[in-house]
DSSP file (Angstrom, degrees, kcal/mol; ACC not computed):
  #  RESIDUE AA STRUCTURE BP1 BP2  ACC     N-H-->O    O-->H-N    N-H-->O    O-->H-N    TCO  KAPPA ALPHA  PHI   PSI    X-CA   Y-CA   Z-CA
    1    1 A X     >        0   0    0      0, 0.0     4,-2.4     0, 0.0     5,-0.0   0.000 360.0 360.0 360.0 -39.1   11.9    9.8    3.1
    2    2 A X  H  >  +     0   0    0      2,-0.2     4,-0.9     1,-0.2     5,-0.0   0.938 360.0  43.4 -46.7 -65.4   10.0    8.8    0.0
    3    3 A X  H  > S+     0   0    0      2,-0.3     4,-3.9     1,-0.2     5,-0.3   0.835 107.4  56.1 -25.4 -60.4   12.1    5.5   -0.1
    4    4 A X  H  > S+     0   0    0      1,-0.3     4,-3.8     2,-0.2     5,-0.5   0.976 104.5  56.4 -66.8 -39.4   11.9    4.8    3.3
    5    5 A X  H  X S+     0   0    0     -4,-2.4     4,-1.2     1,-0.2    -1,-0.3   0.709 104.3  51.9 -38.2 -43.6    8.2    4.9    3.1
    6    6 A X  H  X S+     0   0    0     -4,-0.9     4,-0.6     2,-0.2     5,-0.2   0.874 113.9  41.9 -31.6 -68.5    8.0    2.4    0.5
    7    7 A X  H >X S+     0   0    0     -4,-3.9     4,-2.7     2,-0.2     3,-1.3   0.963 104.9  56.9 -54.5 -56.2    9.9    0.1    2.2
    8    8 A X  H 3X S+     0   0    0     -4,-3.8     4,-0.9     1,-0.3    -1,-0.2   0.930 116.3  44.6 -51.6 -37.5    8.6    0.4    5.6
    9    9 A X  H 3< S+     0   0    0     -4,-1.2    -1,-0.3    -5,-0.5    -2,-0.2   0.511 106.9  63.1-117.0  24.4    5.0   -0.4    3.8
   10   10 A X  H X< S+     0   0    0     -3,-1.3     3,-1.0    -4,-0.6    -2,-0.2   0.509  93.9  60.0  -5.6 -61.2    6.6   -3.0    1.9
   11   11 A X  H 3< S+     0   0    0     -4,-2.7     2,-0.3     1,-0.3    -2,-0.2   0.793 107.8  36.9 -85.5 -28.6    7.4   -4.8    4.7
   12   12 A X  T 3< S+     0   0    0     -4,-0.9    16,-0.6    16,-0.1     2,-0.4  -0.310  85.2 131.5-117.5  65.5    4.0   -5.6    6.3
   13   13 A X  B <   -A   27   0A   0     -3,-1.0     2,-0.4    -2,-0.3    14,-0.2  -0.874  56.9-122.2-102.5 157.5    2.4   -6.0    2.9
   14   14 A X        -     0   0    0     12,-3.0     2,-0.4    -2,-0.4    12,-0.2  -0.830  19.2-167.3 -73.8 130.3    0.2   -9.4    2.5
   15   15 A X        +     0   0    0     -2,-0.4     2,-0.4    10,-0.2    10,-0.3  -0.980  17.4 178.8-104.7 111.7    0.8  -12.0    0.1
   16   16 A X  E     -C   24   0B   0      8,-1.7     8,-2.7    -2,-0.4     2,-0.5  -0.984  27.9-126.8-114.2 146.1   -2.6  -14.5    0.1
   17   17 A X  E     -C   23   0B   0     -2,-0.4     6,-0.3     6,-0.2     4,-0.1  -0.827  27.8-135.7 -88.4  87.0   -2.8  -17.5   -2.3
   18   18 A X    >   -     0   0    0      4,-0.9     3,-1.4    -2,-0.5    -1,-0.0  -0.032  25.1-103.0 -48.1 137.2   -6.0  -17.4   -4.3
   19   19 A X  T 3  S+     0   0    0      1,-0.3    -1,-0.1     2,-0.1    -2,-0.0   0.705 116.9  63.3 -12.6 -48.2   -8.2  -20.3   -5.0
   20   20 A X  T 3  S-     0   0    0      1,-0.0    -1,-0.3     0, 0.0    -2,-0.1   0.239 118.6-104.7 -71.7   7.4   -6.7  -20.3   -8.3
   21   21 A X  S <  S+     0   0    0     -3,-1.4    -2,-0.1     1,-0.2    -1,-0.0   0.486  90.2 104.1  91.1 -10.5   -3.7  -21.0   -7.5
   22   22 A X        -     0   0    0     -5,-0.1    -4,-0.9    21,-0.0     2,-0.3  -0.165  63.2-119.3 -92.0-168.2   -2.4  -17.5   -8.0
   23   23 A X  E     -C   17   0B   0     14,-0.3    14,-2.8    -6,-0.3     2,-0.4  -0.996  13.4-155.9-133.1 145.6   -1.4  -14.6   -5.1
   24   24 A X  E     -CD  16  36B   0     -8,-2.7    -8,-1.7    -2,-0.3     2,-0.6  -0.903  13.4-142.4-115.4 131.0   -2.8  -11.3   -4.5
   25   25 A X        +     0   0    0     10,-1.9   -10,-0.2    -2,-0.4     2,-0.1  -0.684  23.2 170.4-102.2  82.2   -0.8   -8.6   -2.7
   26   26 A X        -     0   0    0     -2,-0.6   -12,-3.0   -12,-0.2     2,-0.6  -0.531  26.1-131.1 -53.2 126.3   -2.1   -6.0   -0.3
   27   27 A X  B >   -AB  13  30A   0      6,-0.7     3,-2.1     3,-0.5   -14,-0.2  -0.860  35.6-119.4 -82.2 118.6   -1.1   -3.2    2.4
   28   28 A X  T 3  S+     0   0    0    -16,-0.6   -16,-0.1    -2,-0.6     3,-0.0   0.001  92.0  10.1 -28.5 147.2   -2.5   -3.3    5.0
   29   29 A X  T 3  S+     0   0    0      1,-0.1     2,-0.5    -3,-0.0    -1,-0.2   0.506 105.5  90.1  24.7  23.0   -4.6    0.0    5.7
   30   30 A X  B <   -B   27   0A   0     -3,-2.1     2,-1.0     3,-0.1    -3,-0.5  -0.839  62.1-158.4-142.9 109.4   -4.2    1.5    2.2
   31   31 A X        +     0   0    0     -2,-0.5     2,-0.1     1,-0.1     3,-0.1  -0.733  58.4  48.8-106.4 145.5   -6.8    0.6   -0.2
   32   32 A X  S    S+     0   0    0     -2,-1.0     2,-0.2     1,-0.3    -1,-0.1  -0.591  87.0  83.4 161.0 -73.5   -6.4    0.9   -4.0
   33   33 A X        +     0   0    0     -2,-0.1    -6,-0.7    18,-0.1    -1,-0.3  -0.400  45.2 139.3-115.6-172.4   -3.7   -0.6   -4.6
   34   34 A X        -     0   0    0     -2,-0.2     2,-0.2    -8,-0.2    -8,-0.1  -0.712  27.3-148.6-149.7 171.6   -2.8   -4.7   -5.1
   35   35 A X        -     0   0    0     -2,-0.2   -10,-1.9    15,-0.1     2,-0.3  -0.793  10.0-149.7-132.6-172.0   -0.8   -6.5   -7.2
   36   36 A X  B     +D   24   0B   0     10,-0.5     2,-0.2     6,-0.4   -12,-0.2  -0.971  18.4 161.9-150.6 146.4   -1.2  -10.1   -8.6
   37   37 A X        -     0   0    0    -14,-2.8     6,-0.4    -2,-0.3   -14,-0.3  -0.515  55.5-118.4 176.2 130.1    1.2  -13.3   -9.7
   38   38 A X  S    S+     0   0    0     -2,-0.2    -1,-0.1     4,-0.2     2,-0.1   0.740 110.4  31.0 -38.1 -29.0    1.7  -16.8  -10.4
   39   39 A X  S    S-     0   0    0      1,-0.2   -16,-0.3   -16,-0.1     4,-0.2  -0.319  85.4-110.7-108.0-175.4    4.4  -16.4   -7.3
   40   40 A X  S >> S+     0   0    0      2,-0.2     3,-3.2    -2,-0.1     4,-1.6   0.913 120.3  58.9 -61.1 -83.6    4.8  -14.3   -3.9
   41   41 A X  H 3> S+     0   0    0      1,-0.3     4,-0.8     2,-0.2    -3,-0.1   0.413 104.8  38.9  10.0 -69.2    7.3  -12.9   -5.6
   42   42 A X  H 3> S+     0   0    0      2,-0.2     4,-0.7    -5,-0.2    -6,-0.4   0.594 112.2  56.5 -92.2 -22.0    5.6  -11.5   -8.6
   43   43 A X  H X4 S+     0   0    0     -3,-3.2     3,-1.0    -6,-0.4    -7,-0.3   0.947 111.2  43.5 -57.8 -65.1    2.5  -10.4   -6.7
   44   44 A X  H 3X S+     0   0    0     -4,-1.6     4,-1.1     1,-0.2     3,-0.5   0.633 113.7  55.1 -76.2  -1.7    4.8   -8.0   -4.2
   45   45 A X  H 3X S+     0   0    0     -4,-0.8     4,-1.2    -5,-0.3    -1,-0.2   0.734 113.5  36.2 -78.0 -27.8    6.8   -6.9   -7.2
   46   46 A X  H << S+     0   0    0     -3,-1.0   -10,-0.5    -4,-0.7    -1,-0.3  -0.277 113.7  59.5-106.7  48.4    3.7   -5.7   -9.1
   47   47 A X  H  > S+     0   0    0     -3,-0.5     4,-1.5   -12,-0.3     5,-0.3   0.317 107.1  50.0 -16.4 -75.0    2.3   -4.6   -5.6
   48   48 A X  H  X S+     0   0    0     -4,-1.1     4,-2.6     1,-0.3    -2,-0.2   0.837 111.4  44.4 -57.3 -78.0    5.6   -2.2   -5.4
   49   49 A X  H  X S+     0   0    0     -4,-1.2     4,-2.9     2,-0.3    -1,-0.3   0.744 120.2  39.4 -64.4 -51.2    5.3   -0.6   -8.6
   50   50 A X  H  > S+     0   0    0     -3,-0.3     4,-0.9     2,-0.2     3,-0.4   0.949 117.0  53.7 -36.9 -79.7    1.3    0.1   -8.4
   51   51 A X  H  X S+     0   0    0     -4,-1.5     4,-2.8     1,-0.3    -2,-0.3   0.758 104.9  46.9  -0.2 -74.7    2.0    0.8   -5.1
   52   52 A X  H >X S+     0   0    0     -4,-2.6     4,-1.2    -5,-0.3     3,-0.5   0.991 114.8  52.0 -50.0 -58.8    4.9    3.6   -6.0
   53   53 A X  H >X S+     0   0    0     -4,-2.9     3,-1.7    -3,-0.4     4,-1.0   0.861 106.7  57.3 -25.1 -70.1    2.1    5.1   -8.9
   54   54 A X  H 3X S+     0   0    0     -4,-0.9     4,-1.3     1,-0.3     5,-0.3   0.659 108.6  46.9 -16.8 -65.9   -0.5    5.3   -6.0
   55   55 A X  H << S+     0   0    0     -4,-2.8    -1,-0.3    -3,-0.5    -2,-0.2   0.636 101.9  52.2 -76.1 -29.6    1.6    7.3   -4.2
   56   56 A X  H X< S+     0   0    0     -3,-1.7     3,-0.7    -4,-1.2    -1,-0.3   0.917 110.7  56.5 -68.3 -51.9    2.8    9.8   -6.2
   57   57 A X  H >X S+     0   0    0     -4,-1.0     4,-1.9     1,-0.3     3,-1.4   0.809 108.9  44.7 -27.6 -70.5   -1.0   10.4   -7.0
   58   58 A X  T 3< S+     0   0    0     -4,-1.3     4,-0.4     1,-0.3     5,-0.4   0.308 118.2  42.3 -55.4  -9.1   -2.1   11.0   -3.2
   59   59 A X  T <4 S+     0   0    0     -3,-0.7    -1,-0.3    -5,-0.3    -2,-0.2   0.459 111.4  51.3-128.2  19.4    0.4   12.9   -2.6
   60   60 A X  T <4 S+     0   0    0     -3,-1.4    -2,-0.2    -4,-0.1    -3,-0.2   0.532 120.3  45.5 -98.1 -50.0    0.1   15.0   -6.2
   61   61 A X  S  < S-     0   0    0     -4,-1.9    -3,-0.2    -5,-0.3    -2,-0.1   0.884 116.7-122.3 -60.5 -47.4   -3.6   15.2   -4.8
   62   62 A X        +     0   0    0     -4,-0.4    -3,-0.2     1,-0.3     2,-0.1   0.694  52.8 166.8  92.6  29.1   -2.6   16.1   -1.2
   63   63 A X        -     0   0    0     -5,-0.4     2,-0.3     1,-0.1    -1,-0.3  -0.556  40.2-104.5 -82.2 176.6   -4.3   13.3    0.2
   64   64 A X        +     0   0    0     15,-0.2     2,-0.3    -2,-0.1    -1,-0.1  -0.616  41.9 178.4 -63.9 111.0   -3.9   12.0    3.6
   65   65 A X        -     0   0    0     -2,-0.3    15,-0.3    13,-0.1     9,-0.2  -0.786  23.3-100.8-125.8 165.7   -1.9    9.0    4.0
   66   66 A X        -     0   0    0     -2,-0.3     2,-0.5   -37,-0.2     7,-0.1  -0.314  31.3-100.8 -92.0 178.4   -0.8    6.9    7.0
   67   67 A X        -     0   0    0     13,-0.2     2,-0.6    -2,-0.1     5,-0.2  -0.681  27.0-155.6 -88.5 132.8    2.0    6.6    8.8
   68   68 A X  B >  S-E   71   0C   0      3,-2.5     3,-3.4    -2,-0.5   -59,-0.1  -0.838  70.6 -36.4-103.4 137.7    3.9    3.7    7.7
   69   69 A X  T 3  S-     0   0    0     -2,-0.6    -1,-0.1     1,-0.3     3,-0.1   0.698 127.4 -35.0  21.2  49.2    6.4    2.5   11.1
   70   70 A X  T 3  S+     0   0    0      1,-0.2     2,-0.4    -3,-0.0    -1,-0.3   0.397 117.0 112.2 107.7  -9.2    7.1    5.8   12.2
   71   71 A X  B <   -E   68   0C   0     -3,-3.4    -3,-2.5   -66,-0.1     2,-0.3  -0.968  42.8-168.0-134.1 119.0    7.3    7.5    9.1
   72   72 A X        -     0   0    0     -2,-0.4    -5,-0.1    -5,-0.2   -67,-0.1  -0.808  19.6-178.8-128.4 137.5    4.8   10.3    7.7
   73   73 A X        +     0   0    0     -2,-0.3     2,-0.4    -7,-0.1    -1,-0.1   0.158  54.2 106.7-127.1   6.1    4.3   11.8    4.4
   74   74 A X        +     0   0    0     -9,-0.2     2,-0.2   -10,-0.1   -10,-0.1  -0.860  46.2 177.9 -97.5 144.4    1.4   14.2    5.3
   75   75 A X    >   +     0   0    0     -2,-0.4     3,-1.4     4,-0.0    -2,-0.1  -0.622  51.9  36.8-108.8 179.2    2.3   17.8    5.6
   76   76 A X  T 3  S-     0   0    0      1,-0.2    -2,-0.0    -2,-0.2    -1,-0.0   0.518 129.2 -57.7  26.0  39.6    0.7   21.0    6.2
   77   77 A X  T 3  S+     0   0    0      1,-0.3    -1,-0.2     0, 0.0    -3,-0.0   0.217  85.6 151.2  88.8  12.3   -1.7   19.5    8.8
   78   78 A X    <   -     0   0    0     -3,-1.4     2,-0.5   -15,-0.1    -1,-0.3  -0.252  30.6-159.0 -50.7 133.7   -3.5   16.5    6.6
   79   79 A X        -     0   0    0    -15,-0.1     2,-0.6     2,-0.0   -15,-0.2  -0.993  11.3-132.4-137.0 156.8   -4.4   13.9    9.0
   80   80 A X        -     0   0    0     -2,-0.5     2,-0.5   -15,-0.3   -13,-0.2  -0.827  16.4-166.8-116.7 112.5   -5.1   10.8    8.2
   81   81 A X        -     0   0    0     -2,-0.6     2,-0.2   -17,-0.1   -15,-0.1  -0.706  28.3-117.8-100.8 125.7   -8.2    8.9    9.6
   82   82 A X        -     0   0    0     -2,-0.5     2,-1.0     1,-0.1   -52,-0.0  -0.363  33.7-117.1 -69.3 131.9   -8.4    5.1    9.3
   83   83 A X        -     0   0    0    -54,-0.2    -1,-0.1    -2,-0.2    -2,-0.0  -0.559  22.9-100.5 -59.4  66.8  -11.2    3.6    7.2
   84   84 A X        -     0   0    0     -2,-1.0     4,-0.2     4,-0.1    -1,-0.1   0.651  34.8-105.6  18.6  90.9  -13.6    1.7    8.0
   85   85 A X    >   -     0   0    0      2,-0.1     3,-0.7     1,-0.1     2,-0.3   0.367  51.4-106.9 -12.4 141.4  -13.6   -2.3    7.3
   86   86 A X  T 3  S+     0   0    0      1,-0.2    -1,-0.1     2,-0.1    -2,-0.0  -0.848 112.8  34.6 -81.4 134.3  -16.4   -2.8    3.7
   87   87 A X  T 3         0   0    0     -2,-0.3    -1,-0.2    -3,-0.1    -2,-0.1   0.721 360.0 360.0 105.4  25.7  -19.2   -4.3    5.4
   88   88 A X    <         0   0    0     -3,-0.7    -2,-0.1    -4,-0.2    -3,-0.1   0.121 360.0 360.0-144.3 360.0  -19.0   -2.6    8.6
């Protein structure tokens, strides 16, 4: 289940191209973590591996995560509220 989670928010992660020329890589509704990289590539690869720490953390913590495409990692009745946009 752990896996499939990964992937599933994997798959709608962001890539955007930086001013500098580089890309930063984001999930959509989970802030913390990013990666960064001269390529797509290398952004969503160091995306994945932050991404994997992160998780083990929040769920070491017992936080509240979202559901990525059907797929839920909260137990014992943590529910997971979406944040609020910064600047909002």
């Amino acid at each position: 289940m752990l896996t499939e989670y990964i992937e599933k928010a994997m798959a709608v992660a962001v890539v955007e191209r930086t001013e500098e020329g580089q890309y930063v890589a984001s999930i959509p509704g989970i802030q913390g973590p990013w990666g960064h990289g001269k390529t797509r590539k290398e952004a969503k690869a160091e995306l994945r591996s932050v991404f994997e720490e992160w998780l083990v953390l929040a769920l070491r913590d017992d936080e509240a995560l979202p559901e990525m495409e059907g797929v839920s990692l909260n137990f014992g009745g943590k529910q997971w509220q979406k944040q609020p946009a910064v600047g909002m």
